[in-house]
C-alpha positions, 0 to 999 in steps of 0.5 A: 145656317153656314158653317160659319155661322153654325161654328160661332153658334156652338162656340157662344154656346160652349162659353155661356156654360162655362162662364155661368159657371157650375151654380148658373149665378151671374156676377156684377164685375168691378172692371180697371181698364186703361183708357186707350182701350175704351172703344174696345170695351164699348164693343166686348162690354155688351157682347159678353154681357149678353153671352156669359150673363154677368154685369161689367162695371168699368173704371177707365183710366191712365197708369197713374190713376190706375195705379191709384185706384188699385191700391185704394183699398176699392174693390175690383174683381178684373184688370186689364191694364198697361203693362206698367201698372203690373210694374208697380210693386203695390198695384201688383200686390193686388192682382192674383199670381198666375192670372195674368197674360197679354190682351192686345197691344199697339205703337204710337203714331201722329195724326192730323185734323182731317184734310191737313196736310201730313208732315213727313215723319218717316224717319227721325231725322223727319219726324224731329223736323215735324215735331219742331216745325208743328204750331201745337202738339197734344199727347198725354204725359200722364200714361203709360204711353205718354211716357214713352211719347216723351222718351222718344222726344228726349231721343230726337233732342226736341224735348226743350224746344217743343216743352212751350207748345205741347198740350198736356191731356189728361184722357185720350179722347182729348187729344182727339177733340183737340185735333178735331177742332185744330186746337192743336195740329198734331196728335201724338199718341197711340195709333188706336185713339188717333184712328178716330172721326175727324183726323188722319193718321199720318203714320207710326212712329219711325221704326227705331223710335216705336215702342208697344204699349201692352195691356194685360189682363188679370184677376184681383187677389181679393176677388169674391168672383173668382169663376167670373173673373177668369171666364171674362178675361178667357172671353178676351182672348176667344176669336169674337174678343180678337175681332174687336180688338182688331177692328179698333187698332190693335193687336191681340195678345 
């Protein structure tokens, strides 16, 4: 065995005790994610379920329906949300103070169905003529990054002349089926989901458009998990959780 391999081998060991916790009872976790973070999860979901021994049950979703959910009176035990669920006064109300930090950020971006020729966009000036020179353009208003995806169009004044070819999503992963299939020629979004089969990044947004969509972590109020709760939102920031989040697009913490 390597070093290496002999150093994982100890840590995974170390976090198995501690996220068993004292008593040695697994857990079913009820888990609020936003959507942009779903590859992740489909990697950390298994790998900490295998090490820690606990379940995790997954609700994908925008800000909004995030929002929604946190506040339906529906029991969860984890979030790990953008940071503008945490900014409304009911959805915070019902995640426990003192749990929350940062998990993995990202920017925005524009992709292209794969072998389409790529608009400039390095500058404003650049990326305003793109936008207005595209056929179609796919993004998700509904969103935490969508949001901001319509500010940065407000800031280059296109918002009224590209209103008429803009398709409004409602999930991440259709912005990506729309491009694939050249339903519609640009992809405006997170850099993560547009890293995706079947379209080219064209690049991120020109520097004094760009803003980071952050998804932070924390633990319900109301949970019965507690033990649970905090070894899996400690697991997201150990250095197998940081891989992951690395390998698909975005920055850790």
């Amino acid at each position: 065995m390597t070093v290496l391999s002999f150093a994982r081998a100890a840590f995974l060991a170390s976090v198995f005790v501690t996220f068993l916790g004292e008593k040695g009872q697994a857990a079913e976790l009820r888990v609020l994610a936003g959507g942009a973070m779903t590859a992740v999860w489909a990697e950390v979901k298994p790998k900490f379920e295998q090490v820690s021994g606990h379940k995790l049950d997954i609700f994908f979703g925008t800000t909004p329906n995030l929002i929604k959910e946190a506040t339906s009176g529906k029991a969860f035990d984890v979030g790990v949300v953008p940071v503008e669920v945490m900014q409304d006064a009911g959805a915070r109300a019902k995640f426990a103070a003192g749990t929350t930090s940062d998990v993995a950020r990202v920017g925005l971006g524009v992709a292209v169905r794969a072998g389409a020729p790529k608009p400039n966009i390095g500058t404003p000036d650049a990326f305003k003529a793109a936008l207005l020179d595209a056929r179609s353009i796919a993004t998700l208003p509904a969103s935490a990054a969508g949001a901001q995806v319509m500010k940065a169009f407000e800031r280059l004044g296109v918002a009224v002349a590209i209103k008429g070819k803009l398709q409004a999503k409602a999930a991440p992963a259709e912005i990506v089926a729309a491009v694939e299939k050249g339903e519609a020629e640009l992809g405006v979004f997170l850099l993560n989901v547009l890293t995706a089969p079947g379209l080219d990044v064209v690049g991120p947004f020109p520097a004094d458009l760009q803003q980071e969509v952050v998804f932070t972590g924390a633990a319900a109020a109301d949970t019965k998990q507690g033990d649970a709760a905090k070894a899996l939102l400690g697991y997201l920031k150990s250095p197998e959780a940081s891989a992951i989040i690395k390998a698909k697009g975005m920055t850790p913490g």
